[in-house]
N, C-alpha and C positions, 0 to 999 in steps of 0.2 A: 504494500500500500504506500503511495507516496504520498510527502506533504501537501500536495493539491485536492487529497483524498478527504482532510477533515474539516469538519466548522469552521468556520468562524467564529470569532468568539460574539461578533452580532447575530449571526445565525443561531446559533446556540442557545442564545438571551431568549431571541423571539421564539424559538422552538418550544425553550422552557414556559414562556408564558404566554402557553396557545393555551383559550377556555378548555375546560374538561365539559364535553355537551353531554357526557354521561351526571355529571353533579348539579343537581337542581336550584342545588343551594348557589350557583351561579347565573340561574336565570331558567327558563323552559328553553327549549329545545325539542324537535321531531325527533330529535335521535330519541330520545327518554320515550315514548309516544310508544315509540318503535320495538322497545328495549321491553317495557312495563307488559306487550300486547303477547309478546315472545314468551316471557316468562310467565306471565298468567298461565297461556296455552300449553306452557309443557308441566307445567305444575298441575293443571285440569288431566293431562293425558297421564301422567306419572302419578298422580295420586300422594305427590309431596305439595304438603300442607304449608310446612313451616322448613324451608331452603335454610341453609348457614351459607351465609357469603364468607 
């Protein structure tokens, strides 16, 4: 891998402080929408009640 290979150290910043659309507590987001409709549905099929994340 050569030095042209990594970050920036601006790149990197910004990468660091892209929203998480998964955390609500940042705002809504379709991803969560998406995420919440997912996991309902395999929780209905799988018959798990109460998930541990």
């Amino acid at each position: 891998m050569s030095h042209t290979d990594y970050l920036t150290s601006n790149q990197l910043y910004r990468a660091l402080n892209l929203r998480d659309l998964t955390d609500p507590e940042q705002g809504r987001h379709a991803i969560q929408s998406l995420l919440q409709s997912v996991t309902d549905r395999l929780q209905s099929e799988w018959d798990w009640a109460d998930p541990v994340w």
